[in-house]
N, C-alpha and C positions, 0 to 999 in steps of 0.2 A: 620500547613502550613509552607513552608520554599522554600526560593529561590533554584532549581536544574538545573545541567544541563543534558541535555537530547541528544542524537544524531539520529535525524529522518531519520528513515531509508524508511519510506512510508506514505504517506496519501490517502484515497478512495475520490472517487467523491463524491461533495456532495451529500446528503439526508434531504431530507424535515423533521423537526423535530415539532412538535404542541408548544415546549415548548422555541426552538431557531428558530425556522423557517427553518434555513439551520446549519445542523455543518459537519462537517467533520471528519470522524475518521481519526486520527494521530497515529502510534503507532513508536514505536523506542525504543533505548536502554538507561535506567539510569544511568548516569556517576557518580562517587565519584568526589571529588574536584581536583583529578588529571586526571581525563578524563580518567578514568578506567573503563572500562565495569561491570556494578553490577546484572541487569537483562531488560528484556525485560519491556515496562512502552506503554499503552494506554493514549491517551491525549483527554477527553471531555470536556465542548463542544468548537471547535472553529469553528466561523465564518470566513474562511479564507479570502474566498473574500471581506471582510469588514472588514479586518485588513490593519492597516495603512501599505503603500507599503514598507518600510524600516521592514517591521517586517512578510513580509512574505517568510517565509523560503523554498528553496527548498532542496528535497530529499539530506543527506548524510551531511545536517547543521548543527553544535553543539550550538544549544541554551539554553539560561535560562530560567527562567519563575517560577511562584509564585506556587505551586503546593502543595494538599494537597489528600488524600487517597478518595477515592467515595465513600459515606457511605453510597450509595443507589446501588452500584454496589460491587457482593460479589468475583467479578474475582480478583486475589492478583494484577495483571500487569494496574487494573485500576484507573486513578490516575484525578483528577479533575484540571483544568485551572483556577486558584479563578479569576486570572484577564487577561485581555486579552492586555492590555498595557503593564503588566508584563512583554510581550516574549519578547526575544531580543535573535536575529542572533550574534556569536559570528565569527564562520569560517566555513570555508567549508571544508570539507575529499575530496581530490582531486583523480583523478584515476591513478595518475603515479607511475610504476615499478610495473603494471599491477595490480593495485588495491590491493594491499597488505596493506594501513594502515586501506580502509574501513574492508580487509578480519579482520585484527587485530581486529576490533573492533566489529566484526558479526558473524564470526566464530570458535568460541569459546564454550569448551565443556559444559558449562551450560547455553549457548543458542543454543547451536543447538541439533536437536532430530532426530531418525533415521524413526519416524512413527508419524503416528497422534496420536495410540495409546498409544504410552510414552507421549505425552503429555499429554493425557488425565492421563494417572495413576500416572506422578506426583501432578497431580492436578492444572495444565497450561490452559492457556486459550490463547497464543501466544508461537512463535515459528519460527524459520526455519528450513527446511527439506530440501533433495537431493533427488528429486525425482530420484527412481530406473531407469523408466523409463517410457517415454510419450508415452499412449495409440493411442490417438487422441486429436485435437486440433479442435474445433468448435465455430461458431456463432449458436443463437436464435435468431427471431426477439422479439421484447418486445413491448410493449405500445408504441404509438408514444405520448403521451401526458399523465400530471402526472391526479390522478384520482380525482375523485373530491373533496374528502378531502384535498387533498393534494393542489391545486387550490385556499381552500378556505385559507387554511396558509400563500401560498405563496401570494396572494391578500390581507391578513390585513396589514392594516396602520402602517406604523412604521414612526415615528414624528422626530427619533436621526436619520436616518440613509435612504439615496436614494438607491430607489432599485434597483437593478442587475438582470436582466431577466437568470434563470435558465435552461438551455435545458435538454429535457430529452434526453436520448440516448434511440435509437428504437432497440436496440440491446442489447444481454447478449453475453459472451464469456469464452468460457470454457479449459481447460482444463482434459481429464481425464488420470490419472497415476498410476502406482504404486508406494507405497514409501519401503522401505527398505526393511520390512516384508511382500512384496509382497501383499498388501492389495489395493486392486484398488479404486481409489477416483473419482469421477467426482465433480469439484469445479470450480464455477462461478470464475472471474477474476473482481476484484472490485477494482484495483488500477487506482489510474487517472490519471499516464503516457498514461495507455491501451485507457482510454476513450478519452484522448487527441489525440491521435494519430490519434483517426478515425477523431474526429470531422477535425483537418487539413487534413487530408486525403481528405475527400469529400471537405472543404471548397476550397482549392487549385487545384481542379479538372477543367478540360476544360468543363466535364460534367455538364448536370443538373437532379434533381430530383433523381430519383430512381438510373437510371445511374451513376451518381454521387456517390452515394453510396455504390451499387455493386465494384465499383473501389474502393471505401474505404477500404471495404472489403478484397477486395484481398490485397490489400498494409498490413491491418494488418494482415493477415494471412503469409504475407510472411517476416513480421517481428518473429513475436510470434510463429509462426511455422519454417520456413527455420533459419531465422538467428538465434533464438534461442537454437533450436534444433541440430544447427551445431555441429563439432568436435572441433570448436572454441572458441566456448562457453561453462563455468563451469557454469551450472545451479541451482538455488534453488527459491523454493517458500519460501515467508512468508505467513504462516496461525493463521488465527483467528477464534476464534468460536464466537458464536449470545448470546449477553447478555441471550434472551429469549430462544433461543434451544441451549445450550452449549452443546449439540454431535453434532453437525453442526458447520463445519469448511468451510471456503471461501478462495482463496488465494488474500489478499489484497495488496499481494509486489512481484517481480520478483527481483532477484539477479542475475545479470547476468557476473562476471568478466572473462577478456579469460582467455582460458584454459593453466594451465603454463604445458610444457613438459621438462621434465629432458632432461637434454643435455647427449649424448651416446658420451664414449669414447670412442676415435678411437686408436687400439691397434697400429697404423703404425706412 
């Protein structure tokens, strides 16, 4: 185990865990000691929301943290959190001169893949792609309520620590695309911008109930579909695959910087 730093590029909503209750998948990129891009790094388990507030990082933060290899997880990019006081925020990658130092540090040719299927034949389990292009963009509704295992997790006693009422989101959201080699995906959307967005969506709504919702809806659709999908937007998915089905990939990150266009010179 050895103190690293890391550059968090996404983390998913939480999920109910039997053995942490809540953790959150983290993934991002392993820096050397001069904040050099080395490879893509999953970070298990953290309790986000139950991490003291000076140490909870958002998207695009370069932090430390005590971290050693998952010897119970056989993906190379999965890397374990020994301590969770460890983390410590060092800065943040800011978006000016149109996002060019997070490009530096994301886009880069041994992190980025032109298919799901290079990933897979390196033998990857994270990644970002360009998607070729967006089929369709969709909601599902989901569960309005976690089930009842998951119920009974989030109801046992914890003696360190006051608990934080989890909602569940009664929604999935999808994308389907092609990527490079014209292979078309259909891939839930599990980062928790995406699920942030609704919950203020409806929360900030004049509406109530269902109504409320439906408006949610559409505000995120006309994020994650219109503004996304603009000519002003340079788009990429980050994907991951399922500890337990590693041919199953999810998009747990959106990259979204504008789109830079070369200036045309003028022959006059």
């Amino acid at each position: 185990m050895e103190t690293r730093k890391i550059l968090i590029a996404t983390k998913t909503y939480p999920t109910i865990s039997t053995k942490y209750q809540e953790t959150v998948c983290t993934a991002g990129i392993l820096l050397d000691d001069d904040e050099r891009p080395l490879q893509w790094i999953r970070l298990y388990p953290i309790s986000y929301r139950y991490l003291d507030f000076e140490k909870r990082y958002k998207r695009w933060t370069i932090i430390s943290a005590l971290i050693e290899k998952d010897s119970r997880d056989s993906r190379l990019e999965s890397f374990r959190l020994v301590e969770q006081n460890s983390l410590k925020p060092i800065k943040e990658i800011s978006t000016v001169n149109e996002w060019q130092e997070r490009k530096e540090l994301l886009l880069l040719p041994h992190l980025q893949f032109n298919s799901i299927q290079e990933i897979k034949d390196q033998g990857k389990s994270l990644g970002i792609i360009k998607p070729k292009s967006i089929q369709k963009y969709l909601h599902q509704q989901d569960n309005r309520e976690w089930n009842e295992k998951e119920q009974v997790i989030l109801g046992q006693l914890d003696l360190f620590r006051e608990k934080k009422p989890l909602e569940k989101i009664p929604y999935k959201f999808y994308y389907h695309f092609l990527d490079q080699a014209d292979k078309l995906h259909k891939y839930s959307i599990l980062d928790w911008e995406i699920m942030e967005l609704y919950r203020n969506c409806r929360n900030n709504s004049k509406l109530t109930g269902i109504d409320a919702e439906t408006e949610a809806l559409e505000k995120v659709r006309q994020k994650i579909e219109d503004k996304f999908l603009s000519d002003q937007i340079d788009l990429y998915f980050i994907v991951g695959n399922l500890k337990q089905h590693p041919q199953n990939f999810l998009i747990i990150g959106i990259f979204y910087p504008p789109m830079v266009r070369s200036n045309q010179l003028s022959l006059w």
